[in-house]
C-alpha positions in Angstrom: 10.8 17.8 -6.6 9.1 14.5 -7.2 5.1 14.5 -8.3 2.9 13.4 -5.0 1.5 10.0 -5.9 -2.4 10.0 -7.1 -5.4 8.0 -5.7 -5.2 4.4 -7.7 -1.2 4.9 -8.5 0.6 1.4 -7.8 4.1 2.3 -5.4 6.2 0.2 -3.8 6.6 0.4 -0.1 7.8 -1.2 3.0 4.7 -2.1 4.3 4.0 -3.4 7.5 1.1 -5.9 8.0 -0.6 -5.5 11.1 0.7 -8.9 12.8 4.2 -7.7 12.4 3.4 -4.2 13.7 1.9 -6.0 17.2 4.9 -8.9 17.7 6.7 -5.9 17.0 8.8 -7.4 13.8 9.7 -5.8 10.8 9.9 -2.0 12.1 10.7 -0.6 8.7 8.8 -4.0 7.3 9.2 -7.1 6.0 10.1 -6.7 2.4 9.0 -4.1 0.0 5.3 -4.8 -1.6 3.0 -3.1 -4.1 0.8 -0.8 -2.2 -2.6 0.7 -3.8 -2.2 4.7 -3.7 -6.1 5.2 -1.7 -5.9 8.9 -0.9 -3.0 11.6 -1.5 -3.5 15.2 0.4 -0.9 17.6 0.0 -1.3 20.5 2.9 -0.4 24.2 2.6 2.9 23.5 3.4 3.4 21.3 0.6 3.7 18.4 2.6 1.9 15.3 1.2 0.3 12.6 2.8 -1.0 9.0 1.7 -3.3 6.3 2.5 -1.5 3.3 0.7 -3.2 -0.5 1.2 -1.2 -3.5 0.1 -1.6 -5.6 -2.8 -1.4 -9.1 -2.1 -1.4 -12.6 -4.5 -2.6 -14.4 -1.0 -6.7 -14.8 -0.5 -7.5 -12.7 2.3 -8.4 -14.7 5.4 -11.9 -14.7 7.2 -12.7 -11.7 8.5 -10.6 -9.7 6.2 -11.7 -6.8 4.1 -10.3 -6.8 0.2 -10.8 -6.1 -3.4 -9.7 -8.3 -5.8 -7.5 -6.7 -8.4 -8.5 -7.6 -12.2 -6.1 -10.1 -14.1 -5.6 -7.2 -16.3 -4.5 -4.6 -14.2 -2.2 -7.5 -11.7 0.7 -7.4 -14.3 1.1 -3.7 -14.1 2.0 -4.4 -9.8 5.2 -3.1 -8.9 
């Protein structure tokens, strides 16, 4: 059994942006992006379960939340 990803680990997922998700595009998403680990809970039955936000080279548009990720750390994206 794999280790359950930690809060700040970089994966890369299928992530789904929430335009896609309402034109109902992508089910399984568009392509495969880097996604920010925020949370990891494993339960009692040793099921884990994550809170991932994407990582994106585009400026967030107005009205969007989002962190910039330092120059240093944007090599190390999946």
């Amino acid at each position: 059994m794999s280790e359950a990803p930690a809060a700040g680990d970089v994966i890369v997922y299928p992530y789904r942006w929430l335009e896609e998700a309402r034109a109902e595009r992508s089910p399984d998403g568009a392509k495969h992006r880097p996604c920010c680990v925020v949370v990891s809970v494993t339960d009692s039955r040793g099921e884990t379960t994550i809170l991932l936000t994407p990582i994106s080279s585009k400026a967030p548009r107005a009205g969007q939340a989002a962190l910039p990720v330092p120059e240093s750390n944007a090599a190390m994206r999946a």
